[in-house]
C-alpha positions as CSV (number, residue, x, y, z in Angstrom):
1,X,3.0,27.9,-0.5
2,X,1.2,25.5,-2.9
3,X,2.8,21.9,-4.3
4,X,3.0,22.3,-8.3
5,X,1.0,19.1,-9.8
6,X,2.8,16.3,-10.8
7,X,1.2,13.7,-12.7
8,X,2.1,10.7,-13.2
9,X,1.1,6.9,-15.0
10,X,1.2,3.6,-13.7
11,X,1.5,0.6,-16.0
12,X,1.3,-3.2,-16.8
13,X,0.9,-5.7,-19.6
14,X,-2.8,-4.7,-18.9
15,X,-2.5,-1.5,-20.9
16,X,-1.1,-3.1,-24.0
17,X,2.5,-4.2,-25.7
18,X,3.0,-1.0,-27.7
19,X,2.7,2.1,-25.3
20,X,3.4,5.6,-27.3
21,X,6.1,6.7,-24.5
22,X,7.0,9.7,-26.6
23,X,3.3,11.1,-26.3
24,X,3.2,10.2,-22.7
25,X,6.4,11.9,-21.5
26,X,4.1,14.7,-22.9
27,X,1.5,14.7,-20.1
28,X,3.2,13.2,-17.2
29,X,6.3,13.7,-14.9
30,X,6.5,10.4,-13.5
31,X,5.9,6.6,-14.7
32,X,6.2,3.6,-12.9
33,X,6.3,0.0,-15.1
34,X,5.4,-3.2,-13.6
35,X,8.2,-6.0,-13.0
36,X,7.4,-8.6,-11.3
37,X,5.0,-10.3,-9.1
38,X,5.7,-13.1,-6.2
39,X,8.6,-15.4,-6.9
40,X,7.7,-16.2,-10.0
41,X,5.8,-13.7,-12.1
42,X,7.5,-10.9,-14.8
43,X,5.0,-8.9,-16.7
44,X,5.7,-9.9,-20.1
45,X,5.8,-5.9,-21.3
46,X,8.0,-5.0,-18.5
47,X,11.4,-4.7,-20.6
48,X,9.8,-2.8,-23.2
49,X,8.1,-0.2,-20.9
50,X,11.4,0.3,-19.1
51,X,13.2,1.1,-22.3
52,X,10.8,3.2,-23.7
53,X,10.2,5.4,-20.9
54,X,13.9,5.9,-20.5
55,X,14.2,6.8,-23.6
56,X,11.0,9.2,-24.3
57,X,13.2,11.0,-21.4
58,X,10.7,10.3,-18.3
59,X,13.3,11.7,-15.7
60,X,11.6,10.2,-12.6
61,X,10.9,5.8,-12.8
62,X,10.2,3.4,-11.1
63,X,10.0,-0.2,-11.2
64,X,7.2,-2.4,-9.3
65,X,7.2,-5.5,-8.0
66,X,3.5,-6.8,-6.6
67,X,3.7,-8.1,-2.9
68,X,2.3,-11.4,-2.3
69,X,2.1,-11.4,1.1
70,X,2.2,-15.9,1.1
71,X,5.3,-15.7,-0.1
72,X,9.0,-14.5,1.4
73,X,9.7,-11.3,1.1
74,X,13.3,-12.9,0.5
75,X,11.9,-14.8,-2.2
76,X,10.3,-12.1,-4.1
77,X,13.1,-9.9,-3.7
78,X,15.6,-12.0,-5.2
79,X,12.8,-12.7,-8.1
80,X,12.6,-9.0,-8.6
81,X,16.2,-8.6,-8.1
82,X,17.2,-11.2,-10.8
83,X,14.6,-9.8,-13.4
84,X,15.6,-6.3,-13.0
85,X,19.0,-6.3,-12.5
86,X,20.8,-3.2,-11.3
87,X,19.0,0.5,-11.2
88,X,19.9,2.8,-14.2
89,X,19.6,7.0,-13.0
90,X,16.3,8.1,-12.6
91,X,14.7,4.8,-11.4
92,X,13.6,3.7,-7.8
93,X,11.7,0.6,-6.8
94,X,7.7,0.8,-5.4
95,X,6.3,-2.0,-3.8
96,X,2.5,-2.3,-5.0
97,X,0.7,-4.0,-2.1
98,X,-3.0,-4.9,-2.9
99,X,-4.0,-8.4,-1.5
100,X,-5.0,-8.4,1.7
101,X,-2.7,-9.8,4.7
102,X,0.1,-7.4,4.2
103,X,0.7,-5.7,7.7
104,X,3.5,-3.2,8.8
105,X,5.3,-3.1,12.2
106,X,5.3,0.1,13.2
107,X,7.8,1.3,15.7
């Protein structure tokens, strides 16, 4: 029995302030937005991305915070924690790991 494709986007400030959400709930199933990064970071189009996916009706979102694995996790988790406040239906959280030095115990 074959999987049925699901696409998906992943965005940032990187792809611009003004994303047409409407057109992209068009073409994809899933988004996930940017939120944070370290302790201190919030990508500045993160509010507007989560509100605009929401309401182009993108069923399946999730919110990212970049790892920076220098910094405590308990740190960064309160800093994403703060910024995006409580989950609305629909959303989950990713962590986006891509600097080297993050390791996982595995049991």
């Amino acid at each position: 029995m074959s999987t049925p494709r699901r696409d998906a986007i992943d965005v940032s400030r990187w792809q611009g302030q003004n994303i047409d959400w409407p057109t992209v709930a068009r073409h994809v199933d899933t988004a996930a937005v940017k939120a944070t990064q370290g302790n201190f970071g919030t990508d500045k189009a993160f509010m507007r991305n989560r509100a605009g996916m929401a309401a182009a009706g993108i069923h399946c979102r999730f919110l990212y915070h970049w790892l920076s694995p220098a910094i405590s996790a308990k740190a960064q988790a309160g800093h994403f924690l703060r910024i995006v406040g409580g989950l609305a239906p629909g959303e989950g959280v990713l962590l986006d790991v891509e600097e080297p030095g993050v390791t996982a115990k595995l049991a």
